[in-house]
LORO-707223 format. One line per 3 residues: number of its first residue (from 1); their letters; for each residue y, x, z of N, C-alpha, C. Coordinates in nm, 4 decimals, padded with zeros to 6 digits. Layout:
NUM) a) Y,X,Z,Y,X,Z,Y,X,Z  ... .
//
This chain:
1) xxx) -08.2066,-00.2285,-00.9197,-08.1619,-00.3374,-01.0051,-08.2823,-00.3974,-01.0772  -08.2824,-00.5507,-01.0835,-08.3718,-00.5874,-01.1492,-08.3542,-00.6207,-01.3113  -08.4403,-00.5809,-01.3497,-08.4332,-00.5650,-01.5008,-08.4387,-00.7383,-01.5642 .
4) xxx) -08.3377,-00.7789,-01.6897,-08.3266,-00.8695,-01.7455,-08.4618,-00.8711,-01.8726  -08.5725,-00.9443,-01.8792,-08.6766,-00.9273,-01.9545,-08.6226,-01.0735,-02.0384  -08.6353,-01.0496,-02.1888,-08.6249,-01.1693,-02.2641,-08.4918,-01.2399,-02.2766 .
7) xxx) -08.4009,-01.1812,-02.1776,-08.2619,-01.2988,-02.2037,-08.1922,-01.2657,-02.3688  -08.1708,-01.3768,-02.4206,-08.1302,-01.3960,-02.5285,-07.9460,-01.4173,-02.4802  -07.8619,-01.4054,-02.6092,-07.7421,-01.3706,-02.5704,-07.6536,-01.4019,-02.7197 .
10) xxx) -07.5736,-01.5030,-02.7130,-07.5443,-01.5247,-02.8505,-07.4093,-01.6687,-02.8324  -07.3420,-01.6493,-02.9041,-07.2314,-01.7052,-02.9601,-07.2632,-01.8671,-02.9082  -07.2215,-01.9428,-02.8190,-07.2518,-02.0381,-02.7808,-07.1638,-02.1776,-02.9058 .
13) xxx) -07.2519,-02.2857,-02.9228,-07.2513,-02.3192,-02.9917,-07.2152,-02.4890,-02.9148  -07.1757,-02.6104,-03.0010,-07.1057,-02.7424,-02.9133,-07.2265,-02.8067,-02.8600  -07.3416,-02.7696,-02.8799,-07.4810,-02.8352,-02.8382,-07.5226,-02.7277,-02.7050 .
16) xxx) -07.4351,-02.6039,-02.6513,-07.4594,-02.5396,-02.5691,-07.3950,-02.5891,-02.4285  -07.2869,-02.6630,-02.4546,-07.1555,-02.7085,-02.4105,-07.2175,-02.7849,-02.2459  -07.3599,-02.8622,-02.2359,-07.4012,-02.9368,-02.1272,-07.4678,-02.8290,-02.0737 .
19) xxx) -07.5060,-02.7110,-02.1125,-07.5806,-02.6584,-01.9855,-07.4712,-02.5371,-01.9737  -07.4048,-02.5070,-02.0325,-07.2472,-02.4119,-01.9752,-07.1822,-02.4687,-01.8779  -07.1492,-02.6206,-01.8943,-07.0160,-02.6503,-01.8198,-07.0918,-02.6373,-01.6993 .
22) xxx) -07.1852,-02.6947,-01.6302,-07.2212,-02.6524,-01.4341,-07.2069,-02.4813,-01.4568  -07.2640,-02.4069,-01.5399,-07.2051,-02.2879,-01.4489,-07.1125,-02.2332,-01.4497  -06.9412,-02.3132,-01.5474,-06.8595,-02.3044,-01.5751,-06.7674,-02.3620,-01.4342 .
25) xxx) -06.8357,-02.4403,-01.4163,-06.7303,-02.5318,-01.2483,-06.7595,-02.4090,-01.1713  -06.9077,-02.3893,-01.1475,-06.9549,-02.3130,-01.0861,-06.8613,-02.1344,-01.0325  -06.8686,-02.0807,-01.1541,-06.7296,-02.0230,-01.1646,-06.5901,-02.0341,-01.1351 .
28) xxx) -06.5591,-02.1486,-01.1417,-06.4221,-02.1797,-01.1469,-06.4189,-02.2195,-00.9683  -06.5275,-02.2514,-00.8719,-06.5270,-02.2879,-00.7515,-06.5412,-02.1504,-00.6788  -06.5944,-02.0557,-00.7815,-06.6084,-01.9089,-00.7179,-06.4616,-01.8467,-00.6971 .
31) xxx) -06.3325,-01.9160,-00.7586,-06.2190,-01.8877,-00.7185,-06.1518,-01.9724,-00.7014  -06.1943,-02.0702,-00.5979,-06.1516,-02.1076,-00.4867,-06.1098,-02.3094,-00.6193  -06.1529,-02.3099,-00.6845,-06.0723,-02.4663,-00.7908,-06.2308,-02.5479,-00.7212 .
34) xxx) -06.1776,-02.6596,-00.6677,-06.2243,-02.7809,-00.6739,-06.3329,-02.7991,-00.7794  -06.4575,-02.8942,-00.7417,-06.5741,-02.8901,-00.7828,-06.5184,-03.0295,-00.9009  -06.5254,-03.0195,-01.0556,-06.4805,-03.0730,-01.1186,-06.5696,-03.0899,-01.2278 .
37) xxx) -06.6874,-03.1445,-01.2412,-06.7914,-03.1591,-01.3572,-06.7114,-03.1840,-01.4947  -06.6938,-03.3066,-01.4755,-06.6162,-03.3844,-01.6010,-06.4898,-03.3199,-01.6565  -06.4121,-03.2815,-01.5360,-06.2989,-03.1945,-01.6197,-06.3113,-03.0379,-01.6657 .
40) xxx) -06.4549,-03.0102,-01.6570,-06.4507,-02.8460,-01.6851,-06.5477,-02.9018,-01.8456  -06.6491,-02.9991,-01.8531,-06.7405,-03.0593,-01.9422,-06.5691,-03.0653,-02.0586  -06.4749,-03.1305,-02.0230,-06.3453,-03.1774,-02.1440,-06.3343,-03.0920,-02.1528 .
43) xxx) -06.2343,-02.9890,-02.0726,-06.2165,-02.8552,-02.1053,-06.2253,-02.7766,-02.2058  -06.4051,-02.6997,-02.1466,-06.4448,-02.6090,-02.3027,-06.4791,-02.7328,-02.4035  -06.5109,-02.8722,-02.4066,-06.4951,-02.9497,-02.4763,-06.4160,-02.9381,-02.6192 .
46) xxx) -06.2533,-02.9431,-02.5301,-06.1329,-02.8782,-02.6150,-06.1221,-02.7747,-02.6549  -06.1342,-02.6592,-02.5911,-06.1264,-02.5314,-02.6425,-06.2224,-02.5279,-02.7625  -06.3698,-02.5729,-02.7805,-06.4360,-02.5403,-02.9137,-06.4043,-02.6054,-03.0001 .
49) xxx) -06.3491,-02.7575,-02.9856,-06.2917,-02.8533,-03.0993,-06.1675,-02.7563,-03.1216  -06.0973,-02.7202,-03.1087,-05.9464,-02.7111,-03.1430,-05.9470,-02.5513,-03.2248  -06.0673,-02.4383,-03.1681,-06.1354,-02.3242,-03.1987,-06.0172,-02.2588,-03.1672 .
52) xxx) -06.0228,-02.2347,-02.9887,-05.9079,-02.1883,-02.9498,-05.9391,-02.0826,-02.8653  -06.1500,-02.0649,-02.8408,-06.1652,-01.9708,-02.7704,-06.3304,-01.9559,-02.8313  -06.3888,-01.8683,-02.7511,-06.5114,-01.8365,-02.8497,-06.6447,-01.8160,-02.6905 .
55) xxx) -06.6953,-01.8973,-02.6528,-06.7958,-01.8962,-02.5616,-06.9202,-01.8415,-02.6128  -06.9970,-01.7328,-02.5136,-07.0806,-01.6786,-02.5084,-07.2074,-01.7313,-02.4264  -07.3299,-01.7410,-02.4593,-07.4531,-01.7970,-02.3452,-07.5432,-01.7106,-02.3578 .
58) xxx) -07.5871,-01.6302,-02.2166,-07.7293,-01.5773,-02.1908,-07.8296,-01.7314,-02.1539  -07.9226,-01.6799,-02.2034,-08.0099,-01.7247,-02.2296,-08.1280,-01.7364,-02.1728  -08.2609,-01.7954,-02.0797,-08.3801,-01.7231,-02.0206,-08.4826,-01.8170,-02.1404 .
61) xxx) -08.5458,-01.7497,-02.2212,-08.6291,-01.8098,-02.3202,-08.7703,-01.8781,-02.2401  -08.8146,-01.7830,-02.1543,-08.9305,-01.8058,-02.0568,-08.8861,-01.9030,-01.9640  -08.7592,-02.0102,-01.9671,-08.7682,-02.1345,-01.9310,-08.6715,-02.2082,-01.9761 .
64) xxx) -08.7323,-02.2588,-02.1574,-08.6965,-02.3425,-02.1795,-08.4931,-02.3272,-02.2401  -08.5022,-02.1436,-02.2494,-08.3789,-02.1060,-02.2579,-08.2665,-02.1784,-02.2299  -08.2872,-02.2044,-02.0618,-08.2037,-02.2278,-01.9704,-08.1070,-02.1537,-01.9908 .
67) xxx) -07.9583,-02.1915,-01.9682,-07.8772,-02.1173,-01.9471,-07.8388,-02.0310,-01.7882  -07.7720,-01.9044,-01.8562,-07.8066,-01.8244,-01.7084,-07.6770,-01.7601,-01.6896  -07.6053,-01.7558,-01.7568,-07.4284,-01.7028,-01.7865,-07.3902,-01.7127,-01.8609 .
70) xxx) -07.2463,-01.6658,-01.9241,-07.1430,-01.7244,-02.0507,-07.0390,-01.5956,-02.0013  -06.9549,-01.6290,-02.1042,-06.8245,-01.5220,-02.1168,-06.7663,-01.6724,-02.1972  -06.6265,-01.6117,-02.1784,-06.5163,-01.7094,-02.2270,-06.4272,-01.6286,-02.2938 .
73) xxx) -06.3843,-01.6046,-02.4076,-06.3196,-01.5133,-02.5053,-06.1834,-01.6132,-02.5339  -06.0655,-01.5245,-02.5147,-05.9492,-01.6135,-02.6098,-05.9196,-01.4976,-02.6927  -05.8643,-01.5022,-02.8381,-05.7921,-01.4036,-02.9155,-05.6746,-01.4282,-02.8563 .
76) xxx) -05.6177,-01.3216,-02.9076,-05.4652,-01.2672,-02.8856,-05.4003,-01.1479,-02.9918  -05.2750,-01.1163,-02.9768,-05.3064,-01.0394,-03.1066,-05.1564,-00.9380,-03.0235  -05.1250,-00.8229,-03.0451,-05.0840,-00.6842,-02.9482,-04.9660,-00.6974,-03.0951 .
79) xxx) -04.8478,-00.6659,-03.0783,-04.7039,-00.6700,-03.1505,-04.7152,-00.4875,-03.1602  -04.7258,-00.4698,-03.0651,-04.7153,-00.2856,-03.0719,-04.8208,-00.2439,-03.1578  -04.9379,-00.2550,-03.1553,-05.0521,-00.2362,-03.2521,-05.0621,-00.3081,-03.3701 .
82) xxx) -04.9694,-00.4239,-03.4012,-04.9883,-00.5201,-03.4764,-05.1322,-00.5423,-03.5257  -05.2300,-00.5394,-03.4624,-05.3658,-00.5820,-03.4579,-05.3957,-00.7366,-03.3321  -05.5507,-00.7744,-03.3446,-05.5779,-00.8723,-03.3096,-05.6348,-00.7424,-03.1021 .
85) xxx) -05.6397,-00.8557,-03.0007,-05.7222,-00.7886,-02.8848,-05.7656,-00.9340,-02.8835  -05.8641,-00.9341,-02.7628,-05.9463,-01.0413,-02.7354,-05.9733,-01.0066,-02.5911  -05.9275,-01.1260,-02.5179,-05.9032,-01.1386,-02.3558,-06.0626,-01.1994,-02.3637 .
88) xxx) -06.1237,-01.1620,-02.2333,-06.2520,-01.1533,-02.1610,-06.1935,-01.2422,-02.0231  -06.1634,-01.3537,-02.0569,-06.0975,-01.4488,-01.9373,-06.1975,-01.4888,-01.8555  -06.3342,-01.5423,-01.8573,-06.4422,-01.5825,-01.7886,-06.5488,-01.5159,-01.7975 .
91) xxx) -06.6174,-01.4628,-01.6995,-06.7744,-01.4113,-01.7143,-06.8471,-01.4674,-01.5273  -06.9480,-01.5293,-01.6226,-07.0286,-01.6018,-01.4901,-07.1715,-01.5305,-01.5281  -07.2917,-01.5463,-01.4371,-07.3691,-01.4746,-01.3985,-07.4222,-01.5704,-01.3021 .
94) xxx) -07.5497,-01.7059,-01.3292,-07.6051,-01.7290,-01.2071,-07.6714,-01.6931,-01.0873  -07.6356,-01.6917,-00.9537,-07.6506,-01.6216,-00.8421,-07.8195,-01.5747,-00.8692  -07.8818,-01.6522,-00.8906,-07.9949,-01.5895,-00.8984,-08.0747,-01.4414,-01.0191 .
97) xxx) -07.9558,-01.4946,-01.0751,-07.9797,-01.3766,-01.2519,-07.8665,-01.2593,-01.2273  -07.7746,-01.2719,-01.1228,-07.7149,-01.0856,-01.0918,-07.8369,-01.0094,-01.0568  -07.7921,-00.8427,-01.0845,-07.8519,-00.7429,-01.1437,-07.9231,-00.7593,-01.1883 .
100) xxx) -07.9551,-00.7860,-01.2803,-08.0595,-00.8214,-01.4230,-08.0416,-00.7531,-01.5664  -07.8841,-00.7065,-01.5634,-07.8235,-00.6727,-01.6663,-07.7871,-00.7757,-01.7245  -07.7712,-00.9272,-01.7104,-07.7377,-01.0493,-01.7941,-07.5968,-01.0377,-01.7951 .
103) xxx) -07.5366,-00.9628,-01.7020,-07.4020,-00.9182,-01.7034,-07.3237,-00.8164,-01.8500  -07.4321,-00.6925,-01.8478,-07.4126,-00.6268,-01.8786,-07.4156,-00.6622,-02.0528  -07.5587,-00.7197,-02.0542,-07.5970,-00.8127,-02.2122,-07.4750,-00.8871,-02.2694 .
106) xxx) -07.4090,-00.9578,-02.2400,-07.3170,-01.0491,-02.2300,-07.1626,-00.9505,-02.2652  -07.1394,-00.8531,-02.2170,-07.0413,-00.7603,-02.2172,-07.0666,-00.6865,-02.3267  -07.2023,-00.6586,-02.3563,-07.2247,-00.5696,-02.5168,-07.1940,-00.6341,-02.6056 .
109) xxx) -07.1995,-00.7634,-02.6250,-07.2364,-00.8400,-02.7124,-07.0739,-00.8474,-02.7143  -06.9903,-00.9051,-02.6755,-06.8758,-00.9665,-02.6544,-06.7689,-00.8113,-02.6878  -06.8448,-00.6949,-02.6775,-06.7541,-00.5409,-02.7493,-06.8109,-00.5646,-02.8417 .
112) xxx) -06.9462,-00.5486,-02.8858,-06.9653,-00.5697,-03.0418,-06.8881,-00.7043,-03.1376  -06.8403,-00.8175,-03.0768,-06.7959,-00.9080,-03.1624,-06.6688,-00.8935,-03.1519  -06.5774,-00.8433,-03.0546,-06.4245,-00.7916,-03.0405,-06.4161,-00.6599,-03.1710 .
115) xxx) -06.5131,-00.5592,-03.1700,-06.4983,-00.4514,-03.2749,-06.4928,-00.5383,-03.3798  -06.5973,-00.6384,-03.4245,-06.6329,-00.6593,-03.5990,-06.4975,-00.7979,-03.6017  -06.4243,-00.8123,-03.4947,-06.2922,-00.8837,-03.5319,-06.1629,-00.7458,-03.5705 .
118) xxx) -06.2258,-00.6427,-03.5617,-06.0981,-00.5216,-03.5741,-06.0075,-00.5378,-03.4408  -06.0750,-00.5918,-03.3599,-05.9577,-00.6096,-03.2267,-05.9579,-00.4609,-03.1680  -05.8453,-00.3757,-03.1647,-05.7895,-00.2733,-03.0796,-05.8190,-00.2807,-02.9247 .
121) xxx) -05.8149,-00.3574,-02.8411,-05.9112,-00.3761,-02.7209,-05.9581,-00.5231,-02.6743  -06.0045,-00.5307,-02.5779,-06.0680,-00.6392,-02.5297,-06.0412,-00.6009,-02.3641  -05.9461,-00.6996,-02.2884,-05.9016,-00.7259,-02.1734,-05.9496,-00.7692,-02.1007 .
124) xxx) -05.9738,-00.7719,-02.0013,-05.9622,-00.8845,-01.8567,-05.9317,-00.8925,-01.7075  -05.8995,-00.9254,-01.6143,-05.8711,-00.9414,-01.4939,-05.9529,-00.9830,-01.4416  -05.9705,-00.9424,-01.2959,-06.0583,-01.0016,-01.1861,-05.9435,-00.9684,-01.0538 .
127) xxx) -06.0166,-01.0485,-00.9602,-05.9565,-01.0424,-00.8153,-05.9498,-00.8892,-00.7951  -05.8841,-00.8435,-00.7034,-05.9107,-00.7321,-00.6262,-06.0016,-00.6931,-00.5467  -06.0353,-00.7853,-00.4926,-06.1643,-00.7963,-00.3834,-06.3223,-00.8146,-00.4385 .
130) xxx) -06.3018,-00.8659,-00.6042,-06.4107,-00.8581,-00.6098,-06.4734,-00.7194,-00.6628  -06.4961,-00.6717,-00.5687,-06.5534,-00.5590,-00.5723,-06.7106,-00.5195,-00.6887  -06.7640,-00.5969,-00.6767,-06.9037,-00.6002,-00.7967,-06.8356,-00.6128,-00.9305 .
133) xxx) -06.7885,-00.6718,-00.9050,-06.7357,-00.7359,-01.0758,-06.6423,-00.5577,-01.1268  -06.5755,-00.5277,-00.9935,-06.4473,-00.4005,-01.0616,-06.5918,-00.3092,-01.0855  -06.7182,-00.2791,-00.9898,-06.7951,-00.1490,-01.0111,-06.8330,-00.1690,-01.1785 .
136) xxx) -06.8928,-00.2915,-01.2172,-06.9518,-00.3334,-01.3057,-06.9003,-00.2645,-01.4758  -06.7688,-00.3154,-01.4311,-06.6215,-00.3029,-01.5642,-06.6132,-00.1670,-01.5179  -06.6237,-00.0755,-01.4587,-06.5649,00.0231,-01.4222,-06.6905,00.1144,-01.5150 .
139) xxx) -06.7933,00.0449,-01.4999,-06.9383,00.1328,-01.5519,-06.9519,00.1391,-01.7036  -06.8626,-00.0149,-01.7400,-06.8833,-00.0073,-01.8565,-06.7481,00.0459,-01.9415  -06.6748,00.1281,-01.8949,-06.5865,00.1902,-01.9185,-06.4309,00.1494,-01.9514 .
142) xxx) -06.4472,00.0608,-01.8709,-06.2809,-00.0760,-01.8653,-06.2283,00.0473,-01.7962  -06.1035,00.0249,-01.7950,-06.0227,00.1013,-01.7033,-05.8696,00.0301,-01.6827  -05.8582,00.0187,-01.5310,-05.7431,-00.0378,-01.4777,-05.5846,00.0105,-01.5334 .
145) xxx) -05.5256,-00.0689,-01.6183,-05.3919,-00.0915,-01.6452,-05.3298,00.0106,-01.5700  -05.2677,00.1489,-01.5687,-05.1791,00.1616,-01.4736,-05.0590,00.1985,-01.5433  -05.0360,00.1187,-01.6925,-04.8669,00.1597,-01.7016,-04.7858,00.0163,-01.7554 .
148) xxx) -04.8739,-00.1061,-01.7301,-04.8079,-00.2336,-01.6906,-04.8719,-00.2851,-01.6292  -04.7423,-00.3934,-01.5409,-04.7771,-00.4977,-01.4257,-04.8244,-00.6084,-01.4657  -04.9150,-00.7116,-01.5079,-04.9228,-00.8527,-01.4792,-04.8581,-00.9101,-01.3939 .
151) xxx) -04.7381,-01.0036,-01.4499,-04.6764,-01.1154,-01.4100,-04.7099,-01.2709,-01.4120  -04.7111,-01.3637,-01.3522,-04.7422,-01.5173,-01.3472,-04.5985,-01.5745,-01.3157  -04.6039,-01.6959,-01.3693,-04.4566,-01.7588,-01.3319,-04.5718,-01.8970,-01.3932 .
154) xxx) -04.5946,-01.9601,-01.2517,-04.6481,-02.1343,-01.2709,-04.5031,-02.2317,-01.2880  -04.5991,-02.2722,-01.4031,-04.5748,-02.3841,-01.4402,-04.5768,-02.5449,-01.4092  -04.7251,-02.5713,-01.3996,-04.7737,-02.6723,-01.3538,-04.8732,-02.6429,-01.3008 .
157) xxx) -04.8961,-02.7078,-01.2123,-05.0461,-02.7005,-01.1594,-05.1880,-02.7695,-01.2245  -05.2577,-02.7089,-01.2235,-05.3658,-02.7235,-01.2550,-05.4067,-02.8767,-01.2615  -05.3867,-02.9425,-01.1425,-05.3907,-03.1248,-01.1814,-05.3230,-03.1668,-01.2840 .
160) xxx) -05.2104,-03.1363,-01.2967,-05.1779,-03.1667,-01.4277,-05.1810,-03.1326,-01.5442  -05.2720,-03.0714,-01.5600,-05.3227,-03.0382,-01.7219,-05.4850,-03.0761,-01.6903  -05.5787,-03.1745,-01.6275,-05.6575,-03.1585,-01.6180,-05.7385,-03.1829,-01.7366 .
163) xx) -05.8411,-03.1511,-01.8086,-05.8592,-03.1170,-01.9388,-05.8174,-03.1014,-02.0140  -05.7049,-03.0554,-02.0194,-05.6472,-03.0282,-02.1478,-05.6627,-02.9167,-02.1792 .
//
């Protein structure tokens, strides 16, 4: 594995918003959604105006602290625990910056800011198949749901909510 030297890692901010959204489509084309600049740019657009989710940016300082990945955080809050959790809905990683640990940076950071919210856990889903992503979560001590199912029941499709 190649070692991440210098990446910076921190609470992304509305001036972060133009160099997130390409690796935000970017992501979103990694499961299979249409290449959509402008509607992924509105998007987290909305989500930080409305402060409905909390974006994360690695960082490469040694150029110009390019952006190099993000996490996408929504709160949520558990009725049984009556505490806050915090879903881990997006984590990107540019093809060229896997094994670097920019993965891993990004995931510390995002348990350390789920703890100092008092959130009881911090969630997320991935494909089945993606196999890197399950070793990854698996290392960092996630562990697979096995006493509930995730259910979906669509609504609308995705064209029709496009930025919203």
């Amino acid at each position: 594995m190649k070692q991440a030297i210098n990446i910076i890692v921190r609470r992304a901010v509305a001036e972060d918003l133009v160099a997130i959204a390409p690796l935000f489509d970017a992501y979103r084309q990694f499961y299979g959604a249409t290449a959509n600049a402008a509607g992924t740019h509105a998007f987290l657009e909305a989500r930080q105006a409305r402060k409905e989710s909390t974006l994360w940016v690695a960082l490469n300082p040694d150029a110009d602290e390019q952006a190099v990945g993000f996490a996408h955080l929504y709160p949520c809050f558990s009725s049984v625990s009556l505490a806050p959790i915090v879903i881990l809905n997006d984590l990107y990683v540019s093809p060229e910056w896997r094994r670097t640990n920019v993965a891993r940076c990004l995931i510390a950071a995002i348990i350390e800011h789920s703890a100092q919210l008092g959130a009881v856990r911090l969630e997320l889903a991935t494909q089945l198949s993606n196999e890197p992503a399950r070793r990854l979560y698996g290392s960092l001590g996630f562990e697979p749901d096995l006493e509930f199912t995730h259910l979906n029941y669509a609504l609308a499709t995705p064209a029709q909510h496009a930025g919203a």
